[in-house]
PADREN-24958 format. One line per field, with one value per atom (N, C-alpha, C): atom name; x, y, z; residue number from 0. Coordinates in Angstrom, 2 decimals. Example, Ala and Ser with C-alpha at 12.3 -4.5 7.8 and 13.67 -1.06 7.14 Angstrom:
! PADREN-24958
loro <- c(N,CA,C,N,CA,C)
x <- c(13.19,12.30,13.20,12.85,13.67,12.90)
y <- c(-5.69,-4.50,-3.30,-2.25,-1.06,0.03)
z <- c(7.80,7.80,7.80,7.08,7.14,7.87)
doke <- c(0,0,0,1,1,1)
***
This chain:
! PADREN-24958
loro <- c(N,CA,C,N,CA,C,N,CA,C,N,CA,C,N,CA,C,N,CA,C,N,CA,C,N,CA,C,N,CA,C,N,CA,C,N,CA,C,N,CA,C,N,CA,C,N,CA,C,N,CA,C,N,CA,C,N,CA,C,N,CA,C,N,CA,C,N,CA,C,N,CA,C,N,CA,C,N,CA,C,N,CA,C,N,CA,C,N,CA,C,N,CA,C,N,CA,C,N,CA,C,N,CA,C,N,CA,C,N,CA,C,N,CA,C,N,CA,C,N,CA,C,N,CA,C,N,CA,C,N,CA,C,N,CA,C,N,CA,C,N,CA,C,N,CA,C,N,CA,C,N,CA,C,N,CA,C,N,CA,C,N,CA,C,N,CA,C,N,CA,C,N,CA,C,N,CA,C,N,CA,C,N,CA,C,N,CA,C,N,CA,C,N,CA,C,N,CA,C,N,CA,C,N,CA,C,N,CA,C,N,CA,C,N,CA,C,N,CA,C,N,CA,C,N,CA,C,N,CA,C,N,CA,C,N,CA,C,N,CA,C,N,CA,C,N,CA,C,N,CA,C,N,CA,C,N,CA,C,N,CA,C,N,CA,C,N,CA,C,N,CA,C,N,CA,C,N,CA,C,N,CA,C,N,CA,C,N,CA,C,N,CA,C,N,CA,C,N,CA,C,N,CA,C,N,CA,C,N,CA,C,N,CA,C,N,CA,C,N,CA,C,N,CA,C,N,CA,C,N,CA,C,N,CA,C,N,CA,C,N,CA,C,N,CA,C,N,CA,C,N,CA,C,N,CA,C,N,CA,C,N,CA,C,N,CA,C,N,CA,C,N,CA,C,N,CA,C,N,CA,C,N,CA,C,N,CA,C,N,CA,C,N,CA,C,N,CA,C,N,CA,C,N,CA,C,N,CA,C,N,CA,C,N,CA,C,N,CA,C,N,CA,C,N,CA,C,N,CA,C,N,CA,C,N,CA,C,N,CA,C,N,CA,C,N,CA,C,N,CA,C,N,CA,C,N,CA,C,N,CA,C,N,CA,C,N,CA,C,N,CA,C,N,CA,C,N,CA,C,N,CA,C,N,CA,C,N,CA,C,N,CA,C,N,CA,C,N,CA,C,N,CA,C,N,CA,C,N,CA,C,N,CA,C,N,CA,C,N,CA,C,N,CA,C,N,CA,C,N,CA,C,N,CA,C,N,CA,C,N,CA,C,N,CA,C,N,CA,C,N,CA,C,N,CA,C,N,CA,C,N,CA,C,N,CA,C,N,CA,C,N,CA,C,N,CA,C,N,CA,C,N,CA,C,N,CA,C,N,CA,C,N,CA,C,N,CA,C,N,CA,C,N,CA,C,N,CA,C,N,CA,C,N,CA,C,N,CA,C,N,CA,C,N,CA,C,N,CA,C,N,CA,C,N,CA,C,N,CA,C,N,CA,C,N,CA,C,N,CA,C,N,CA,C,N,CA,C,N,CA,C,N,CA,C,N,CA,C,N,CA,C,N,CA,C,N,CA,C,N,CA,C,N,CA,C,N,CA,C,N,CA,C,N,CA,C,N,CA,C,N,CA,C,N,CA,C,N,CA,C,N,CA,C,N,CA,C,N,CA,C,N,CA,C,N,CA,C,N,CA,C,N,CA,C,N,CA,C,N,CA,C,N,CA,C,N,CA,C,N,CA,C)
x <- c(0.83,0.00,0.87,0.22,0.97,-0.04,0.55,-0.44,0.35,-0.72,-0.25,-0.33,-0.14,-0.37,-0.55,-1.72,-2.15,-2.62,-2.35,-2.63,-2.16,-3.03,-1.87,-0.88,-0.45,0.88,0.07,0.65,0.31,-0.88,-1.04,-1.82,-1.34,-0.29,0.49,0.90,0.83,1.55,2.70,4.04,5.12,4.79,4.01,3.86,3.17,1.95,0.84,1.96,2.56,3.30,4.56,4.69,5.81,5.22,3.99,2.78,2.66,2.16,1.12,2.43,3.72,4.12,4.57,4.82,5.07,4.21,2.91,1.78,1.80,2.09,1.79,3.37,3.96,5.35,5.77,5.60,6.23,7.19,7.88,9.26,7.87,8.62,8.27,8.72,8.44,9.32,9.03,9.53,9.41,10.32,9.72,10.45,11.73,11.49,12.95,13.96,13.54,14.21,15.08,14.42,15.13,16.03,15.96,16.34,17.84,17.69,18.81,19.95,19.28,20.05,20.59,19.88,21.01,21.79,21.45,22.78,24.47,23.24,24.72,25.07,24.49,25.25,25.87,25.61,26.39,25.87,24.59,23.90,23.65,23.54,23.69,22.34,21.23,20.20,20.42,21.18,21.31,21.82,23.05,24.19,23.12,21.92,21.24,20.00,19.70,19.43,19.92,21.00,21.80,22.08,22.32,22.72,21.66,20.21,19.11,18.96,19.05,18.67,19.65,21.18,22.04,21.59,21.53,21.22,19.80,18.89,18.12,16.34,16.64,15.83,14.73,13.72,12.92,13.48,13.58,14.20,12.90,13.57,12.59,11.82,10.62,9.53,10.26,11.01,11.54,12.65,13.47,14.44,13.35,12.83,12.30,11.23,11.02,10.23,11.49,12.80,13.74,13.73,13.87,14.03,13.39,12.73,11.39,11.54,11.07,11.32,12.42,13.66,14.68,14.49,13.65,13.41,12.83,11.47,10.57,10.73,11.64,12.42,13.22,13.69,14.47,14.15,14.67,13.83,12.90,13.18,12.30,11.11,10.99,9.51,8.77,9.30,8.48,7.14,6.66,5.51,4.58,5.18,4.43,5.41,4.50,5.56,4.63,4.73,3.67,4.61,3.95,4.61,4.26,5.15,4.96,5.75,4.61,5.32,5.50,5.26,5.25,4.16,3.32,3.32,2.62,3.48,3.13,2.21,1.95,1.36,0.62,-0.56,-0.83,-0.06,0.77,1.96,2.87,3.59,4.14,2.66,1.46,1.04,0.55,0.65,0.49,1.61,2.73,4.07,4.49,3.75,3.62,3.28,2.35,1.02,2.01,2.45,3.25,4.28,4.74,6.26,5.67,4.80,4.04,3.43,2.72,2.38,3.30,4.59,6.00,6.18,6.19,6.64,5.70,4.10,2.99,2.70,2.67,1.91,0.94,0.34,-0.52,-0.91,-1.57,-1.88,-3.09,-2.67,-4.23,-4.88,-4.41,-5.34,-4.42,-5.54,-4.59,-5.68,-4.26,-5.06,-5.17,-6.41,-6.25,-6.66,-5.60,-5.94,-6.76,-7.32,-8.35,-8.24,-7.93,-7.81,-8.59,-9.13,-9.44,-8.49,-8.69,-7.35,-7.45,-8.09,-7.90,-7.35,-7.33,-6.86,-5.21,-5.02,-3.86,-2.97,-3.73,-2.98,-2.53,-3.29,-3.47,-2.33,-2.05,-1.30,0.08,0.67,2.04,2.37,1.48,1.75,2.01,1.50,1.67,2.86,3.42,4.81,6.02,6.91,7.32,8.79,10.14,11.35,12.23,13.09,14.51,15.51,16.32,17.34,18.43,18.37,19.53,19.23,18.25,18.01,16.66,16.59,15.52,14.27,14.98,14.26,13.00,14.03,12.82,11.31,10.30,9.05,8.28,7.57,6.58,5.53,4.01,3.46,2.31,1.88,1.62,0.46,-0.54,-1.93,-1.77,-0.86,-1.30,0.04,1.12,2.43,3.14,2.29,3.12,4.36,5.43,6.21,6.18,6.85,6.74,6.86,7.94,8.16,7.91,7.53,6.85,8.29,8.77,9.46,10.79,10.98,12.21,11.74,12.66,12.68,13.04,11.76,11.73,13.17,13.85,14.42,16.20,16.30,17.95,17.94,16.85,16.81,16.83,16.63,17.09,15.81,16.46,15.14,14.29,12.84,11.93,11.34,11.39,11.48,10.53,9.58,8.88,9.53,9.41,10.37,9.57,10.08,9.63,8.64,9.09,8.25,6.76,6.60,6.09,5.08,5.23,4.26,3.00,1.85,0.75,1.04,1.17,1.77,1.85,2.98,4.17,3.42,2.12,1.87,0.36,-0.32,-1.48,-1.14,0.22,0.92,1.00,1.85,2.31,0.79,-0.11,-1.53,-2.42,-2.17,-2.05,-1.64,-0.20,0.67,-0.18,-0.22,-0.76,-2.34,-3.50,-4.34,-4.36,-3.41,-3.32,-2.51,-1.61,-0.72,-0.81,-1.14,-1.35,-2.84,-3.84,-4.82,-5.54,-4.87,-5.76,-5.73,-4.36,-4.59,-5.04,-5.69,-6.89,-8.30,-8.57,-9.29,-9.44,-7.52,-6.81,-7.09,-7.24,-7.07,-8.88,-9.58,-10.72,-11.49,-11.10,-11.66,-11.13,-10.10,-9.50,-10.44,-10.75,-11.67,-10.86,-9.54,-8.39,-8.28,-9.67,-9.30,-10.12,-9.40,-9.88,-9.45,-10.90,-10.33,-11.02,-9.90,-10.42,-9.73,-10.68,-10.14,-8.94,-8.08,-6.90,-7.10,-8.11,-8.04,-8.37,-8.27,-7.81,-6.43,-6.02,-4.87,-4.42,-3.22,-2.49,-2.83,-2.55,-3.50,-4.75,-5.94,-6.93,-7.00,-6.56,-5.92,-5.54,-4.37,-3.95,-4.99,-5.69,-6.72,-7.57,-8.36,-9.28,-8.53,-7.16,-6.34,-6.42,-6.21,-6.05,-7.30,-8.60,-10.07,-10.63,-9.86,-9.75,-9.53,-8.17,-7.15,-7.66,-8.89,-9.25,-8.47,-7.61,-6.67,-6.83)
y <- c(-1.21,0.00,1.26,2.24,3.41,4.40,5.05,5.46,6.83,8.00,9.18,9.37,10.05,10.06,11.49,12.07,13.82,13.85,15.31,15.07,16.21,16.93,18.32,17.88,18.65,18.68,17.73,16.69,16.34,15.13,15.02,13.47,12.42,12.36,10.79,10.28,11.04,10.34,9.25,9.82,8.84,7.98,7.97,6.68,5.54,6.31,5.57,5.28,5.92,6.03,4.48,4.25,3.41,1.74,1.70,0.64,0.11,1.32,1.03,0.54,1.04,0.52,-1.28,-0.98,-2.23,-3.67,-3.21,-4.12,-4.41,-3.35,-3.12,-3.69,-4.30,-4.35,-3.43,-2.02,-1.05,-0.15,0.93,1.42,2.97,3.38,4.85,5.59,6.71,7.70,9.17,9.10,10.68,11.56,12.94,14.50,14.28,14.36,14.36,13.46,12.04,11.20,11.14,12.06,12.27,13.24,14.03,15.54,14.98,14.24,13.57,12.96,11.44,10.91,11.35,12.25,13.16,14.17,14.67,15.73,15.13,13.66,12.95,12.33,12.00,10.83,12.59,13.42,14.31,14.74,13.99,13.58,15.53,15.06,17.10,17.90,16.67,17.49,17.49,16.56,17.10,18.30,18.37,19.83,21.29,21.09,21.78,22.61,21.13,21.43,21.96,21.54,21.98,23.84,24.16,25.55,26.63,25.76,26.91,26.74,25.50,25.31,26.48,26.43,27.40,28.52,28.97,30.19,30.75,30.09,30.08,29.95,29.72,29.71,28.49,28.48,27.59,26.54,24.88,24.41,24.46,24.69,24.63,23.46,23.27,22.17,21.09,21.63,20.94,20.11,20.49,19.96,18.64,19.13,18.05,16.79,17.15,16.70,15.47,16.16,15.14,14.16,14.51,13.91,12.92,12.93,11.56,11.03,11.66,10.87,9.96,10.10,9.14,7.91,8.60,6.99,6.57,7.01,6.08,5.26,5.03,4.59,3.95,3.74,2.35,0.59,0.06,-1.69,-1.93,-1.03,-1.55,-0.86,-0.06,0.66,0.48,-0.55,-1.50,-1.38,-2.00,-2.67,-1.60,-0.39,0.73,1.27,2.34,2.88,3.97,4.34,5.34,6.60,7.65,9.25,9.79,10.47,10.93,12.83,13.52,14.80,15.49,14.42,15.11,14.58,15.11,16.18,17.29,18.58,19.10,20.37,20.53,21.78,21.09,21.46,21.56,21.38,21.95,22.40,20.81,20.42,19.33,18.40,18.01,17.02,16.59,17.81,17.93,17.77,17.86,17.22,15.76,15.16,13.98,13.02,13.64,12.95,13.21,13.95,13.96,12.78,12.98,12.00,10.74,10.13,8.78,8.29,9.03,9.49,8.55,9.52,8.92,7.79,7.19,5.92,5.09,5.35,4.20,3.91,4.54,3.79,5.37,4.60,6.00,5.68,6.21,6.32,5.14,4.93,3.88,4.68,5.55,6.08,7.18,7.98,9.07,9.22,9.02,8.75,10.07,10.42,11.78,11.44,11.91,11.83,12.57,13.00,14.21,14.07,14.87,15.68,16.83,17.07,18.34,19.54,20.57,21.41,21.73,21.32,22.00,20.32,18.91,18.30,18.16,18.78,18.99,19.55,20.61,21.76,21.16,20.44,19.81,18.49,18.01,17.01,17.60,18.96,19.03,19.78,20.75,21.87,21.01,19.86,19.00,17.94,18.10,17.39,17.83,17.17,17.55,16.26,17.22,16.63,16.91,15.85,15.78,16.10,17.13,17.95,16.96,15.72,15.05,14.06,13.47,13.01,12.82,13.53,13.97,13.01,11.66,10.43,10.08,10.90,10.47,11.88,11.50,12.36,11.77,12.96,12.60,13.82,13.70,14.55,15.14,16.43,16.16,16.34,15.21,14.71,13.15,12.76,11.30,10.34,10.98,10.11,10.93,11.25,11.78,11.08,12.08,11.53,11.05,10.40,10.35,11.15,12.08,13.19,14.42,15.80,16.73,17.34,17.30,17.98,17.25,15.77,15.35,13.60,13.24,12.72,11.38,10.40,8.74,7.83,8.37,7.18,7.47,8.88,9.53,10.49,10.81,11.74,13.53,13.56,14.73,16.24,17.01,17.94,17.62,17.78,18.06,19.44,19.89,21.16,21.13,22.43,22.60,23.15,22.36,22.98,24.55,25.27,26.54,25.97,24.99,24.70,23.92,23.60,23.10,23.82,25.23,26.26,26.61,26.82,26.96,27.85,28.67,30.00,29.40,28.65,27.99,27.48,26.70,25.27,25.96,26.56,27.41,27.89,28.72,28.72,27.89,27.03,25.62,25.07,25.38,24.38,25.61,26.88,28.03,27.65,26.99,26.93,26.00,24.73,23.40,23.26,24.42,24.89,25.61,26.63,27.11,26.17,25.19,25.04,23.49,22.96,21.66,20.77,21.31,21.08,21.02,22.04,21.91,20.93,19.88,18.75,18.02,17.80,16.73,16.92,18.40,18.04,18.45,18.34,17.98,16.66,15.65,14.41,13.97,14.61,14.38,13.99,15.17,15.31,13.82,13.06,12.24,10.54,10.74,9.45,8.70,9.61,8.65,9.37,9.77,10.24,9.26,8.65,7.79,9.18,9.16,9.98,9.37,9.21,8.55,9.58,8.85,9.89,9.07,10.22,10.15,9.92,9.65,10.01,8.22,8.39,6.85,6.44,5.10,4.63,4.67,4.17,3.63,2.80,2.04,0.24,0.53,1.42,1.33,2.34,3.50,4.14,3.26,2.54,1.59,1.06,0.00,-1.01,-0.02,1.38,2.20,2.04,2.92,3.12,1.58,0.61,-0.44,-1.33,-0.71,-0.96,-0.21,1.40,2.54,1.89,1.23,0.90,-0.63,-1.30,-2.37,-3.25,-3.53,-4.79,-5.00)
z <- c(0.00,0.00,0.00,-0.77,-1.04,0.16,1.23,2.10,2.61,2.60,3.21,4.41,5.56,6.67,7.13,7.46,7.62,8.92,9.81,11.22,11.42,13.08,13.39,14.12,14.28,15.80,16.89,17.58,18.60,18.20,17.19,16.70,16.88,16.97,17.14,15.43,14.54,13.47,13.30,14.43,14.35,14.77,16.14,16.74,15.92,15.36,14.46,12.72,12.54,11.51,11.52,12.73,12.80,12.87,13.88,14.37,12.75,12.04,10.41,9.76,9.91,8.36,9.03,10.37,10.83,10.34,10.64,10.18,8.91,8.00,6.60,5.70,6.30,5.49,4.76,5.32,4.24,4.86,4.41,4.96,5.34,6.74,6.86,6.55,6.05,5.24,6.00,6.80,7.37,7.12,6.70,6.26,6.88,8.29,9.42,8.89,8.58,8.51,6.91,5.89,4.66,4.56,4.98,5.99,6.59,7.58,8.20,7.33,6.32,5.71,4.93,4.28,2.70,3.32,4.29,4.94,5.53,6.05,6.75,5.65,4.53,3.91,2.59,2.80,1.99,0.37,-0.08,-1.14,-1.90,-2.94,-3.85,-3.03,-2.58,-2.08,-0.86,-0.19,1.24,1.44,0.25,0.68,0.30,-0.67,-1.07,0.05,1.18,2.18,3.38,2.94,4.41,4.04,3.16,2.92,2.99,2.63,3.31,4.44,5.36,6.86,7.39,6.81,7.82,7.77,6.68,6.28,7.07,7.76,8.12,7.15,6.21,5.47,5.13,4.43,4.91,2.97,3.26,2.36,1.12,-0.28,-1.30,-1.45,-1.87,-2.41,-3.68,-4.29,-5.03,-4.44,-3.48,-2.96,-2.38,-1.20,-0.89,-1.59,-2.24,-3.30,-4.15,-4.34,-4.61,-3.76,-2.58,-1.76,-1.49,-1.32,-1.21,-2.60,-4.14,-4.87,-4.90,-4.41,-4.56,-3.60,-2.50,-1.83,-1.66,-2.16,-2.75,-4.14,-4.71,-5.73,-5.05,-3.62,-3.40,-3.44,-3.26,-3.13,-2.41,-0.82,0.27,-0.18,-0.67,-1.38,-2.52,-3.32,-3.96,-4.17,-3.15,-3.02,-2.15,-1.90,-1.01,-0.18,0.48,1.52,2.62,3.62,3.84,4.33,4.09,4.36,5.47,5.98,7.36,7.20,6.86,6.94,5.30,4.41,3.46,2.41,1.91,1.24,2.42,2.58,3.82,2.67,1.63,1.26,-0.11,-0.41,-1.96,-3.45,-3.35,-4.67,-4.12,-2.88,-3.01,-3.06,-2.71,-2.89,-4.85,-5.15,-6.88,-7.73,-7.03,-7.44,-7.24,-5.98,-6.06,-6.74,-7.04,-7.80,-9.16,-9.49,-10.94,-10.70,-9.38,-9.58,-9.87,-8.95,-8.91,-10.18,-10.67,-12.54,-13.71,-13.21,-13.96,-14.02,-12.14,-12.14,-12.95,-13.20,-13.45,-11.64,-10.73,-9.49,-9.00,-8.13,-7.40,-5.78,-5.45,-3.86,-3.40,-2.66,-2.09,-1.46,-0.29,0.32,1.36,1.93,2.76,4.50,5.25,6.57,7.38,7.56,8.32,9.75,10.38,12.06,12.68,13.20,13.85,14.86,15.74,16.99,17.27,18.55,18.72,19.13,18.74,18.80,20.09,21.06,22.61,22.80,23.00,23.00,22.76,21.38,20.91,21.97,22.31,23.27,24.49,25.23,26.13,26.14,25.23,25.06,24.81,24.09,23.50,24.89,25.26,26.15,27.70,27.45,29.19,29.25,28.07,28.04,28.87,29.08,30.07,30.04,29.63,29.16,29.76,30.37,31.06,30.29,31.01,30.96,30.21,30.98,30.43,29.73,29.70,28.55,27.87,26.35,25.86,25.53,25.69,25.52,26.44,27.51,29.20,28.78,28.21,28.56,29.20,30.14,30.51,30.44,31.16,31.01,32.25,32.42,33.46,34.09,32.79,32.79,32.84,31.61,31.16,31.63,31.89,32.33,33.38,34.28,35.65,36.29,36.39,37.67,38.44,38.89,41.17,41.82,41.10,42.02,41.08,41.17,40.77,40.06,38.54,38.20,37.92,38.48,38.80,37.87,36.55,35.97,36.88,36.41,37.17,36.88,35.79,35.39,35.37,35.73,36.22,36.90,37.56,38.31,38.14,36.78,35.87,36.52,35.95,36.22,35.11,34.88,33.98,33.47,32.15,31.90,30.78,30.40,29.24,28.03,27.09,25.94,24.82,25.09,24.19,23.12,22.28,21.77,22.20,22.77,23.77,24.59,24.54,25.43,24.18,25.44,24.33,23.30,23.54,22.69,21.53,21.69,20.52,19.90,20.30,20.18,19.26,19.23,18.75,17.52,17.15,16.06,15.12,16.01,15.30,14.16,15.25,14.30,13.31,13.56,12.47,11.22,11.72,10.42,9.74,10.44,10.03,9.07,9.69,8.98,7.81,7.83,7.15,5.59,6.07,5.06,4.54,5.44,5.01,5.30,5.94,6.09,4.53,3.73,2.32,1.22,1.62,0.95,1.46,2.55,2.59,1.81,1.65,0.48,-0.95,-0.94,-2.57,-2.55,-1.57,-1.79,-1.51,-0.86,-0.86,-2.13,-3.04,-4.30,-5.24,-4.65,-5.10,-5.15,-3.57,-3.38,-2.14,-1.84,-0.95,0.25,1.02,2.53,3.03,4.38,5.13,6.34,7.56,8.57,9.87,10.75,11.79,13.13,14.52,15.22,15.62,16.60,17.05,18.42,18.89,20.26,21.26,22.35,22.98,23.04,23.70,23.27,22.38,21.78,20.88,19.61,20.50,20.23,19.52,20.35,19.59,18.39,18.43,17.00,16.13,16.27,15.55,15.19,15.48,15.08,14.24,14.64,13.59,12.50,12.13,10.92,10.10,10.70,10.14,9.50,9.84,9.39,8.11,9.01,7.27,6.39,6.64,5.45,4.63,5.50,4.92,5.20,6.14,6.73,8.25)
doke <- c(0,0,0,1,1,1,2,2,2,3,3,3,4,4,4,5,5,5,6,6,6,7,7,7,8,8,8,9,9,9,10,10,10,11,11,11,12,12,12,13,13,13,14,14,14,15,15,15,16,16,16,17,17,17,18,18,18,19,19,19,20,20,20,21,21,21,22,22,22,23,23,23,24,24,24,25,25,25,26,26,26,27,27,27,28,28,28,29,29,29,30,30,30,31,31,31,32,32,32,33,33,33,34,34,34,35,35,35,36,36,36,37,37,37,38,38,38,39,39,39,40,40,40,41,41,41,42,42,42,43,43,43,44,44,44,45,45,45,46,46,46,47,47,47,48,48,48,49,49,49,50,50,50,51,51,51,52,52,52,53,53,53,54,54,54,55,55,55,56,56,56,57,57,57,58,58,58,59,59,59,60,60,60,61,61,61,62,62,62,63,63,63,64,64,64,65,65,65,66,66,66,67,67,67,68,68,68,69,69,69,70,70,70,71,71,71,72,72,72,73,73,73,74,74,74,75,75,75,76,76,76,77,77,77,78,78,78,79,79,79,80,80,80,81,81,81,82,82,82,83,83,83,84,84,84,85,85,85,86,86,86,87,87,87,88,88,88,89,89,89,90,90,90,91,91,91,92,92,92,93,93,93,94,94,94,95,95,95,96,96,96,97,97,97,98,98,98,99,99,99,100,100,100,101,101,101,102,102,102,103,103,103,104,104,104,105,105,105,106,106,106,107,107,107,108,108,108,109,109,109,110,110,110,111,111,111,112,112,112,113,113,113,114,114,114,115,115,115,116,116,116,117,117,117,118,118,118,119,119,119,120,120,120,121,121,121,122,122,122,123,123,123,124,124,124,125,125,125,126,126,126,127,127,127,128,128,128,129,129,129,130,130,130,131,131,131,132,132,132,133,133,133,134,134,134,135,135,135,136,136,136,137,137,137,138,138,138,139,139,139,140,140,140,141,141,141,142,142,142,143,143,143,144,144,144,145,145,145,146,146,146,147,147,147,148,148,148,149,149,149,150,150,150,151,151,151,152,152,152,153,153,153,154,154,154,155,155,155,156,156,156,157,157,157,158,158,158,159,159,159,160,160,160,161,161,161,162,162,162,163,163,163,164,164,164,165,165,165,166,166,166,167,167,167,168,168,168,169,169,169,170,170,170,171,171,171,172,172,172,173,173,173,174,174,174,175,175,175,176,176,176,177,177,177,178,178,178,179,179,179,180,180,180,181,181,181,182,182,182,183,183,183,184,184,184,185,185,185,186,186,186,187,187,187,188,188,188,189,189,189,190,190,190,191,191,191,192,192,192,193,193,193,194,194,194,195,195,195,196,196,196,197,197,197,198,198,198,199,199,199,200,200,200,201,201,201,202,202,202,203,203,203,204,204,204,205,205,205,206,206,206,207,207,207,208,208,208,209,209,209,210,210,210,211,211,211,212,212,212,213,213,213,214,214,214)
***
C-alpha cells in the first residue's frame, strides 16, 4: 500500500506512523528522517538542504520533493511505503502525484488523524522533558512523575520545551491549517481520505487506521 499520513501537531503520526508501516510491510518515510540521511550521507540534495537550513531559510519544495522521490524509488519501497510529513502543502502534494504518474503507481489512500485542537494543546503543552536526557518524557496529565518535576528514570530535572508552550503550540496548528490542512481536500476530491479519530490509546488508533485501510 501506497499510504499518506495527515494530522496536526500532537496526533500521534510517528507513533501511528511506525505501528502502520510495521503491520503493513512497508518502509516509513518521514520529512525528518530524509532531511537527516542526505545531509549525513552528503547527497547534492542534502548539501542543497543543508545551505538553506544554515542560512536560516525555509528548504525549497523541489528539494524536498527530490528527496522523497529518490526513496521512494528504493527496493524496500516497492511494493508501497507510507509518508509521514510530506506532502506538507498543496503544490508538493500535486508534485507527487506527478512523480508517482511517472513511475505508473498511485496512492491507495490518505489517513487523516483528527484531533481536537484543545486536546492537541493539552497534550504538546503538558509534556514535560529531562534535561539530560531527551528520551525520558513525561506529562503532566497522562504520564506523571513520582516526584513533581524530577525525571523517574535519572533523576534529571523536567522542563517545558519553548516549543512546547501553548503559545508555541497554537501557532504551530495556524501553520498546520493554514498550510497543510488543504490537501486533505486535494485528496478528498481524489476518493483517498480515510479519517479517523486520534483520540484513545495507541493500540486502539492503531486497530481504527487499520479498518480505514481495509486490513
Amino acid at each position: 500500500m501506497r499510504i499518506v499520513l495527515v494530522g496536526p501537531p500532537g496526533a500521534g503520526k510517528g507513533t501511528q506512523a511506525a505501528f502502520l508501516a510495521k503491520n503493513l510491510s512497508i518502509p516509513h518515510i518521514s520529512t525528518g528522517d530524509l532531511f537527516r540521511a542526505n545531509i549525513s550521507q552528503g547527497t547534492e540534495l542534502g548539501k542543497k538542504a543543508k545551505s538553506y537550513m544554515d542560512a536560516g531559510q525555509l528548504v525549497p519544495d523541489e528539494v524536498t520533493i527530490g528527496m522523497a522521490k529518490d526513496r521512494m524509488e528504493q527496493p524496500d519501497a516497492v511494493n508501497g511505503f507510507l509518508l509521514d510529513g510530506f506532502p506538507r502543502n498543496v503544490s508538493q502534494a500535486e508534485a507527487l502525484d506527478v512523480a508517482l504518474k511517472t513511475d505508473d503507481v498511485k496512492l491507495d489512500a490518505v489517513l487523516d488523524l483528527e484531533v481536537p485542537e484543545d486536546e492537541v494543546v493539552k497534550r504538546i503543552a503538558g509534556r514535560r522533558i529531562c534535561r539530560n536526557d531527551s528520551a525520558h518524557v513525561f506529562h503532566v496529565e497522562y504520564k506523571q512523575p513520582k516526584a513533581d518535576g524530577v525525571c523517574d528514570t535519572c533523576g534529571g530535572e523536567l522542563y517545558q520545551r519553548d516549543d512546547d508552550k501553548e503559545e508555541t503550540v497554537r501557532k504551530r496548528l495556524e501553520v498546520y491549517h493554514t498550510q497543510t490542512e488543504p490537501i486533505i481536500g486535494y485528496y478528498r476530491e481524489q476518493g483517498l481520505v480515510k479519517t479517523i479519530s486520534a483520540l484513545g490509546k495507541v493500540e486502539e488508533v492503531t486497530a481504527r487506521a487499520m479498518e480505514a485501510l481495509g486490513r
